[in-house]
C-alpha positions in Angstrom: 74.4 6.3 -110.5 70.7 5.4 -110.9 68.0 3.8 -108.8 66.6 4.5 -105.5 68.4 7.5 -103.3 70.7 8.7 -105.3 69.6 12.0 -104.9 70.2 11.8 -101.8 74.0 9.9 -102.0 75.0 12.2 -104.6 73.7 15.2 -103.1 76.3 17.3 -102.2 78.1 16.8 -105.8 77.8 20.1 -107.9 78.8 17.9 -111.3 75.8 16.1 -111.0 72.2 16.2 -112.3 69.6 14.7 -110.1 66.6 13.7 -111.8 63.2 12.4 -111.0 61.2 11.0 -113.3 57.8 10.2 -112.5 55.0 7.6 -113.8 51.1 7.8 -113.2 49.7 4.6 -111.2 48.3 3.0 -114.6 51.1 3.3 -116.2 53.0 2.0 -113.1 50.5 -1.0 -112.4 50.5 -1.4 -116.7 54.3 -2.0 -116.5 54.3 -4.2 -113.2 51.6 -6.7 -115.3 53.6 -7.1 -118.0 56.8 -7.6 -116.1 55.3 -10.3 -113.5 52.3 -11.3 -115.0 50.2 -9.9 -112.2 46.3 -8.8 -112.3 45.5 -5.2 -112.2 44.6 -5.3 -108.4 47.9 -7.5 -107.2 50.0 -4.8 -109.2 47.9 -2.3 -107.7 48.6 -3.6 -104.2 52.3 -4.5 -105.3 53.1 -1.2 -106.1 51.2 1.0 -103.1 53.0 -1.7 -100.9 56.7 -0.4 -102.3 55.9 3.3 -102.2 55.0 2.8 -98.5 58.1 0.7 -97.9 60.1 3.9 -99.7 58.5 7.0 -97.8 59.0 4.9 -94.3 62.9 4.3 -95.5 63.6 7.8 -96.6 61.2 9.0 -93.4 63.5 6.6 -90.9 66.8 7.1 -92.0 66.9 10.9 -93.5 64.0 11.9 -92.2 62.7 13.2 -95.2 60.0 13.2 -97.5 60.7 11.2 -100.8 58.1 13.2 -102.5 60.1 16.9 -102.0 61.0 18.7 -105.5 63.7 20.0 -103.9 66.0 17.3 -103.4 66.0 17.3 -107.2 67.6 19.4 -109.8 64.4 18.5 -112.1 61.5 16.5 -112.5 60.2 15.1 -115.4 56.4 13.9 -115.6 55.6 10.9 -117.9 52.1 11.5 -120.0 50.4 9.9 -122.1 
């Protein structure tokens, strides 16, 4: 599995791996453009928008913060 809560689904499985791998904004808003054609600001906006959706779904239903280390097994940090 891959994509948005798994960590959280897959939890309680000792066989697997959860992994978070995270993107600075720029890189974030860069990808967003190219994908939808968007101006820097839109994607900007775009993208803040979906992060607050995310934090208020994990918040509301698990009552959790989707930001925690812990509800990983490791984190990987894109740089450039």
């Amino acid at each position: 599995y891959h994509g948005f809560a798994g960590q959280i689904f897959l939890g309680g499985l000792s066989h697997v791996l959860r992994v978070r791998v995270n993107a600075d904004n720029d890189r974030r808003i860069k990808l967003l453009q190219s994908r939808q054609q968007l101006d820097w600001e839109d994607a900007q906006r775009h993208i803040e928008q979906e992060d607050q959706v995310r934090a208020e779904w994990y918040r509301t239903f698990y009552r959790i913060d989707m930001h925690d280390p812990s509800l990983y097994d490791m984190v990987y940090i894109l740089v450039d």
